[in-house]
N, CA, C and O atoms as a GROMACS GRO file, in nm:
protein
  344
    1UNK      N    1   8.360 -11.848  19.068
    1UNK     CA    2   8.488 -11.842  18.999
    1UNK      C    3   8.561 -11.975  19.017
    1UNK      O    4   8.564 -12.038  19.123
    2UNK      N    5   8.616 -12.009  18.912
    2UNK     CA    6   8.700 -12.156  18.908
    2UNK      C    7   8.800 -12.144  19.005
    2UNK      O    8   8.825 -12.026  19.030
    3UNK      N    9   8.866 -12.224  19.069
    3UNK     CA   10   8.985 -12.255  19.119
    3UNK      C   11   9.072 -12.246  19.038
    3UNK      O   12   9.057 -12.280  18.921
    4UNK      N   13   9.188 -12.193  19.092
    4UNK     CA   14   9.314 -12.225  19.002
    4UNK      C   15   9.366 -12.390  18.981
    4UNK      O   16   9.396 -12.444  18.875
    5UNK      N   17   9.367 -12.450  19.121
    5UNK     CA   18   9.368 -12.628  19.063
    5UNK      C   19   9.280 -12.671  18.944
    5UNK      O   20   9.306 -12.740  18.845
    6UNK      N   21   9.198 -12.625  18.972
    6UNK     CA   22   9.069 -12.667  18.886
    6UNK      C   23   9.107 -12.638  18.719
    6UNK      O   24   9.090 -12.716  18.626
    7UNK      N   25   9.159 -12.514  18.714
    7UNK     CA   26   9.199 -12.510  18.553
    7UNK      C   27   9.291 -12.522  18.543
    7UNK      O   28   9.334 -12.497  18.430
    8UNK      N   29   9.379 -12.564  18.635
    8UNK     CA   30   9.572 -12.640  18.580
    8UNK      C   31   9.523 -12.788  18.558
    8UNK      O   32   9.582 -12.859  18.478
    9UNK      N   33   9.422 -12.831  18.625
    9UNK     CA   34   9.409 -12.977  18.581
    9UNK      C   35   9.328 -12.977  18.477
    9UNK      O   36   9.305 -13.085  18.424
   10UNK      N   37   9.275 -12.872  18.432
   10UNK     CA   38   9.174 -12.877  18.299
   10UNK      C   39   9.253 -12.867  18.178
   10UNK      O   40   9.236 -12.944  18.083
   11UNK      N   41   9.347 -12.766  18.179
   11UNK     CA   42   9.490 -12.728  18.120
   11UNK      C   43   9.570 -12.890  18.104
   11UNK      O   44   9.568 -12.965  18.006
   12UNK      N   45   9.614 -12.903  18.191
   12UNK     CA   46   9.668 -13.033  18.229
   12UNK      C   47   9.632 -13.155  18.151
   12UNK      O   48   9.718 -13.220  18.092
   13UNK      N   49   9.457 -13.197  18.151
   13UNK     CA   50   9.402 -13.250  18.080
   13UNK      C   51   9.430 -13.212  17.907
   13UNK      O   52   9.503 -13.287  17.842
   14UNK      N   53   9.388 -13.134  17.865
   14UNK     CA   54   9.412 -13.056  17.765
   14UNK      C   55   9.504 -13.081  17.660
   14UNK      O   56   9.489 -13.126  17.546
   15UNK      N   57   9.632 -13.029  17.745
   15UNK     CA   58   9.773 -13.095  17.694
   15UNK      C   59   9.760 -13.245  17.669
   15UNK      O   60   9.810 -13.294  17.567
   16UNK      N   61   9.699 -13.317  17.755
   16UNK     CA   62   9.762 -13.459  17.709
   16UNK      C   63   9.632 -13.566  17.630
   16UNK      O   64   9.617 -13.688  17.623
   17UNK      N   65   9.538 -13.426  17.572
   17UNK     CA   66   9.428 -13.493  17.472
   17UNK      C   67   9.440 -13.457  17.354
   17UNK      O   68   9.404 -13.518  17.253
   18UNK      N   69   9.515 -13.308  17.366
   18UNK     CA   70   9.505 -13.213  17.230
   18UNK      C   71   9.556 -13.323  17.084
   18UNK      O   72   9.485 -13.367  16.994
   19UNK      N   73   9.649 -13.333  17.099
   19UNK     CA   74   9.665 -13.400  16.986
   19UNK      C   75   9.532 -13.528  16.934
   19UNK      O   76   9.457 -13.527  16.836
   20UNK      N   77   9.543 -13.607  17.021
   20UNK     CA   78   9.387 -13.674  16.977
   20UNK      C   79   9.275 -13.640  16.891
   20UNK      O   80   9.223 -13.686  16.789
   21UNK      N   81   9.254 -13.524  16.986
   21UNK     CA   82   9.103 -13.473  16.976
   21UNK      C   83   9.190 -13.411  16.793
   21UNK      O   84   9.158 -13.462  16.686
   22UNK      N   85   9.262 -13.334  16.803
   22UNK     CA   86   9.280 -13.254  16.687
   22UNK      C   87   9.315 -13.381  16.595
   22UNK      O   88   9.312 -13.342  16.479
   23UNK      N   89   9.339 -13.484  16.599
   23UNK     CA   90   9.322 -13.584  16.440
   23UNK      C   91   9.182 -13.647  16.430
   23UNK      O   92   9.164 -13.738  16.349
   24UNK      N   93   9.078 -13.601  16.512
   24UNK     CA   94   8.959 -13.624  16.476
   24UNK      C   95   8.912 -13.522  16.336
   24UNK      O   96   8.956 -13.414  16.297
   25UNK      N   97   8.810 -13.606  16.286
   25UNK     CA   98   8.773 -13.507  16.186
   25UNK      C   99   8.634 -13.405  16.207
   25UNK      O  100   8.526 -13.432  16.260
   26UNK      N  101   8.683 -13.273  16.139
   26UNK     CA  102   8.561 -13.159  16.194
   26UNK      C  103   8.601 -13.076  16.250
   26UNK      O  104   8.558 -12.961  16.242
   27UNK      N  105   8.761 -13.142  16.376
   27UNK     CA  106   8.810 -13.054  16.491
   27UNK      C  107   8.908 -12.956  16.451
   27UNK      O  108   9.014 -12.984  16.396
   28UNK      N  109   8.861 -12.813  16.486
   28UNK     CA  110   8.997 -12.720  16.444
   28UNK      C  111   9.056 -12.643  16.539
   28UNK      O  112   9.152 -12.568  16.518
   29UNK      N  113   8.982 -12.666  16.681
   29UNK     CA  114   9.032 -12.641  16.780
   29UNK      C  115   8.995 -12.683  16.904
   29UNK      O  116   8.876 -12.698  16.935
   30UNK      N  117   9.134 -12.715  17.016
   30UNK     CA  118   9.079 -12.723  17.151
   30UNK      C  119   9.169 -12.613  17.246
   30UNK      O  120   9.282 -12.566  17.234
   31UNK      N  121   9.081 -12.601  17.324
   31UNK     CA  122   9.072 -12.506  17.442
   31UNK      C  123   9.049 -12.516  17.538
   31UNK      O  124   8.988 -12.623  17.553
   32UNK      N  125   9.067 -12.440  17.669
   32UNK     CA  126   9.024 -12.468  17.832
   32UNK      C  127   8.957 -12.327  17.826
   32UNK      O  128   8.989 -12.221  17.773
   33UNK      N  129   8.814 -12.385  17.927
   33UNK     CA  130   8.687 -12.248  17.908
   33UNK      C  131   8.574 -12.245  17.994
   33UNK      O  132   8.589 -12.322  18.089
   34UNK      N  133   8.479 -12.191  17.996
   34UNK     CA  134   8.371 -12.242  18.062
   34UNK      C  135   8.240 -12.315  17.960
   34UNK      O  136   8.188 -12.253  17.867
   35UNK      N  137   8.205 -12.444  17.997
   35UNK     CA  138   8.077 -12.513  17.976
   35UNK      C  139   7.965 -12.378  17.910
   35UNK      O  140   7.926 -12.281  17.977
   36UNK      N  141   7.945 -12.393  17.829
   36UNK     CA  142   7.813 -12.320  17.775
   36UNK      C  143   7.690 -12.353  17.805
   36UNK      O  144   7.639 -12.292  17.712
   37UNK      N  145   7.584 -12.408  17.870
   37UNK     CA  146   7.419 -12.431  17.842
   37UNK      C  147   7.304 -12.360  17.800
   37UNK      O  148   7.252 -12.293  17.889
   38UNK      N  149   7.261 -12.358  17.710
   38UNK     CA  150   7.135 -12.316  17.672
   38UNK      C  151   7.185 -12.172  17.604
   38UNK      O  152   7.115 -12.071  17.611
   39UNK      N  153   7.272 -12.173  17.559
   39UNK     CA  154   7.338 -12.032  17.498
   39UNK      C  155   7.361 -11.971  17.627
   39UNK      O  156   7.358 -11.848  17.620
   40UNK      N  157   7.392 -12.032  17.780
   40UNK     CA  158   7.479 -11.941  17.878
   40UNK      C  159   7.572 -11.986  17.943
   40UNK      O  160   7.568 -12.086  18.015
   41UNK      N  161   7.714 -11.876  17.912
   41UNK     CA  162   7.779 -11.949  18.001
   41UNK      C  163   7.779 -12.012  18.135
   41UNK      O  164   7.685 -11.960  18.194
   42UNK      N  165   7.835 -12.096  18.212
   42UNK     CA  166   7.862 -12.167  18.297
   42UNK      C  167   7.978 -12.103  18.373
   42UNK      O  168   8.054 -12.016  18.330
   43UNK      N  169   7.982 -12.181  18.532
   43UNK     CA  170   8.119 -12.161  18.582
   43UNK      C  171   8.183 -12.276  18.605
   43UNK      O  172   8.266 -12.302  18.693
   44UNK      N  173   8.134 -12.351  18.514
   44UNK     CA  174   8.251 -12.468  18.548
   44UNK      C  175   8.317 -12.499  18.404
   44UNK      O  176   8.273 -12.494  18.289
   45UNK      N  177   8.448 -12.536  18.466
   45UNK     CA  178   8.570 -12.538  18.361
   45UNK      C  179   8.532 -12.618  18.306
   45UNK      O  180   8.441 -12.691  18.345
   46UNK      N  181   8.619 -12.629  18.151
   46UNK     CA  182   8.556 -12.776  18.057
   46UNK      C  183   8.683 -12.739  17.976
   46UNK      O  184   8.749 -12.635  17.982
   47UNK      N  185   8.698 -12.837  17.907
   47UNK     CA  186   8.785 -12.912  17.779
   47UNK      C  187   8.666 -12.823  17.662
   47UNK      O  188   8.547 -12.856  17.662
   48UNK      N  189   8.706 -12.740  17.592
   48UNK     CA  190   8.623 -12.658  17.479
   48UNK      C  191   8.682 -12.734  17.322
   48UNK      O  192   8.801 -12.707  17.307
   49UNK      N  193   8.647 -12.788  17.251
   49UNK     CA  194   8.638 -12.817  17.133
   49UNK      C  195   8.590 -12.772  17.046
   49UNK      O  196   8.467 -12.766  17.034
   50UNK      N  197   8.664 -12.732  16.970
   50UNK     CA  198   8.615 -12.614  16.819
   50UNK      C  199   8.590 -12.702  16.721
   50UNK      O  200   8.679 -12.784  16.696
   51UNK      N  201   8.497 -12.705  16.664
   51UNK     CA  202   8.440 -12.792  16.546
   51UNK      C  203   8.358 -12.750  16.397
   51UNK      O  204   8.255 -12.683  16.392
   52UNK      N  205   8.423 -12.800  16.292
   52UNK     CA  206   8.367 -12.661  16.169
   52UNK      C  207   8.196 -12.664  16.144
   52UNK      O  208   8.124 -12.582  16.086
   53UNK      N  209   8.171 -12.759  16.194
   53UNK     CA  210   8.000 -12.793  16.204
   53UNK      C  211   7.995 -12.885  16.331
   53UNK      O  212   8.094 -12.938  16.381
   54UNK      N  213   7.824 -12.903  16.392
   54UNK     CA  214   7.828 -12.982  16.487
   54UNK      C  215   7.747 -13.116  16.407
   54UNK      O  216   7.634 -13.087  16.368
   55UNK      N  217   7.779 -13.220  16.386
   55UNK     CA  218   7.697 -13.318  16.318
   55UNK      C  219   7.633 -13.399  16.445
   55UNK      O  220   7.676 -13.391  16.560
   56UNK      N  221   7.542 -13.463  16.410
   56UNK     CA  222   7.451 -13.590  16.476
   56UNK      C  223   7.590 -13.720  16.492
   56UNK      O  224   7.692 -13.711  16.423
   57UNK      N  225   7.574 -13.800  16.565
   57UNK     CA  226   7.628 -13.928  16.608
   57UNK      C  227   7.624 -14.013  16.460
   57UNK      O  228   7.719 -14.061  16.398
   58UNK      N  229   7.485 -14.016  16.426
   58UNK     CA  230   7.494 -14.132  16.355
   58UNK      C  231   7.578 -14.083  16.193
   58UNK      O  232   7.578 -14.163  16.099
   59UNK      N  233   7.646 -13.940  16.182
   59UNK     CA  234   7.726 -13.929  16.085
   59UNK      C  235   7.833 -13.872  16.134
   59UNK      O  236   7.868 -13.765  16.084
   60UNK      N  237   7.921 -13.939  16.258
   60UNK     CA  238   8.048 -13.948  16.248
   60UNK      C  239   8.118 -14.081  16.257
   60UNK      O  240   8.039 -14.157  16.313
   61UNK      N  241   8.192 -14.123  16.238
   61UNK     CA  242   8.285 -14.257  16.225
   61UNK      C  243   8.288 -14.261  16.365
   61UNK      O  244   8.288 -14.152  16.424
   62UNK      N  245   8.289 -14.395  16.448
   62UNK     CA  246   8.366 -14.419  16.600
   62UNK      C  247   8.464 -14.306  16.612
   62UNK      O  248   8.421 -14.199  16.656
   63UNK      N  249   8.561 -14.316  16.587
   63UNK     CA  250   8.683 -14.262  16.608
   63UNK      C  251   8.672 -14.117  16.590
   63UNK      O  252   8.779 -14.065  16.620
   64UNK      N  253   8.577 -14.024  16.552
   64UNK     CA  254   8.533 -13.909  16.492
   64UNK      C  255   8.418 -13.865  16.665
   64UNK      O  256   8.387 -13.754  16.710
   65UNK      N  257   8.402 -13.932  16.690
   65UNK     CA  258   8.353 -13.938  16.822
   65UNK      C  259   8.406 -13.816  16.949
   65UNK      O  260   8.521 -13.813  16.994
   66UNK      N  261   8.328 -13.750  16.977
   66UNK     CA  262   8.388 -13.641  17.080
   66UNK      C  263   8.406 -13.684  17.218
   66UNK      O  264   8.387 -13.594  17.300
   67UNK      N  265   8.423 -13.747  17.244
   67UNK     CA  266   8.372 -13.778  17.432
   67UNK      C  267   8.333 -13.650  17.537
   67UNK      O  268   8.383 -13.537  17.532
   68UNK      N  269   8.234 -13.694  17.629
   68UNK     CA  270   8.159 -13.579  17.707
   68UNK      C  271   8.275 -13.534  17.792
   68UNK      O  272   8.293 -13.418  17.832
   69UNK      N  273   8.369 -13.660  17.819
   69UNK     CA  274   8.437 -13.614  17.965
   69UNK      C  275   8.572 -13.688  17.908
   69UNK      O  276   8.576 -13.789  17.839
   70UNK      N  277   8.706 -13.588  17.972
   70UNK     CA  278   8.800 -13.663  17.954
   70UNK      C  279   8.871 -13.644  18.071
   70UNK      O  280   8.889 -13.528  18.109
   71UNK      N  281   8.932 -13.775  18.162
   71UNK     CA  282   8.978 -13.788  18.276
   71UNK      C  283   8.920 -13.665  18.401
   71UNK      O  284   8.992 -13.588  18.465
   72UNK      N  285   8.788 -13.676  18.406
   72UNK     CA  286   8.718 -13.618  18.484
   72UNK      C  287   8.672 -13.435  18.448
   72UNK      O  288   8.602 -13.357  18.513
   73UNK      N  289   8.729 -13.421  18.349
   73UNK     CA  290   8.688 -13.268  18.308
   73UNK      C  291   8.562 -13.303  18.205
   73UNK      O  292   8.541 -13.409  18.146
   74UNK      N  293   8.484 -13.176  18.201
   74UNK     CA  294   8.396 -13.247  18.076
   74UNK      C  295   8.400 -13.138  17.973
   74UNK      O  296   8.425 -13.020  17.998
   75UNK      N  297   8.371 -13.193  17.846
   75UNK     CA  298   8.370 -13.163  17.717
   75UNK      C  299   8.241 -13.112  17.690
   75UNK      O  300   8.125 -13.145  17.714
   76UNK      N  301   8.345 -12.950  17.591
   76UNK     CA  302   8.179 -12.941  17.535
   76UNK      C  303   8.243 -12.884  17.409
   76UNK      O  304   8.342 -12.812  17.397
   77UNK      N  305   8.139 -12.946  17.297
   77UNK     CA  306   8.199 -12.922  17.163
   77UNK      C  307   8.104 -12.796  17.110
   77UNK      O  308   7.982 -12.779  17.112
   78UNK      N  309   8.226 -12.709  17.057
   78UNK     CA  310   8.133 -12.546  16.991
   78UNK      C  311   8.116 -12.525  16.851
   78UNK      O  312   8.223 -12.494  16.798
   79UNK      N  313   8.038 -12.529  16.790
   79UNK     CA  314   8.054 -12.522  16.621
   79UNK      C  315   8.128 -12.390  16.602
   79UNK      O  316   8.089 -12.295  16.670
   80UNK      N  317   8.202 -12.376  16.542
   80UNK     CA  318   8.283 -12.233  16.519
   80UNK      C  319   8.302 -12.202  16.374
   80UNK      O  320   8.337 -12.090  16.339
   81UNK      N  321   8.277 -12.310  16.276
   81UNK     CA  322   8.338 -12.293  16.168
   81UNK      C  323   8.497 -12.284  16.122
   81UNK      O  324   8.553 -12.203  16.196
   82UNK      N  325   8.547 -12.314  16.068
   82UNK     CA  326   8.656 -12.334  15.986
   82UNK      C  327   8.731 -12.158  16.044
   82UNK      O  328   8.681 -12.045  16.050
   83UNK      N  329   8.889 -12.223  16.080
   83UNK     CA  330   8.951 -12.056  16.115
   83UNK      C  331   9.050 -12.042  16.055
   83UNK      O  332   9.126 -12.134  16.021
   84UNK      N  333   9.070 -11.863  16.020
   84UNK     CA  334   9.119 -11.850  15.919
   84UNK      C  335   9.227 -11.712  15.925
   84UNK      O  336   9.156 -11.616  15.952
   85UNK      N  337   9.356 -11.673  15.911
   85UNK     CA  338   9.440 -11.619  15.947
   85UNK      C  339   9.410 -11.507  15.858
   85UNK      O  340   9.377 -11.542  15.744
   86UNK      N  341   9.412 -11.356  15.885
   86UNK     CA  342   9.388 -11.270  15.841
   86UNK      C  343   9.539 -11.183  15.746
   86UNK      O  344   9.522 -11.076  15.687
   0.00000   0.00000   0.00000
């Protein structure tokens, strides 16, 4: 189980990327969560990024760029598709 430090600074992180990450293009959401691998969750906290597809590197712009880790938390980007208010 995470620490509570552990996800106020993931949180923490969060807050002061969200806007960033969300003027990238693709991104329709970020979140604090656990790391996914191999289709299983994880117990370690991460920076979660919602994305309407997951593309390859060589077709996003620099700036379109996800980073793995931001100020020591790491990133993991989830294809979710496009969300939509009922």
């Amino acid at each position: 189980m995470a620490s509570q430090e552990v996800v106020a600074h993931a949180q923490s992180v969060k807050a002061n990327h969200e806007q960033e990450l969300m003027r990238k293009r693709n991104v329709v959401g970020v979140g604090v969560g656990f790391h996914e691998r191999a289709g299983q969750l994880t117990d370690q906290v991460c920076i979660v990024v919602s994305v309407r597809e997951k593309l390859p590197l060589d077709r996003l712009a620099p700036q379109d760029v996800i980073p793995s880790e931001l100020d020591g938390v790491p990133v993991d980007v989830k294809a979710t598709g496009a969300f939509r208010a009922l």
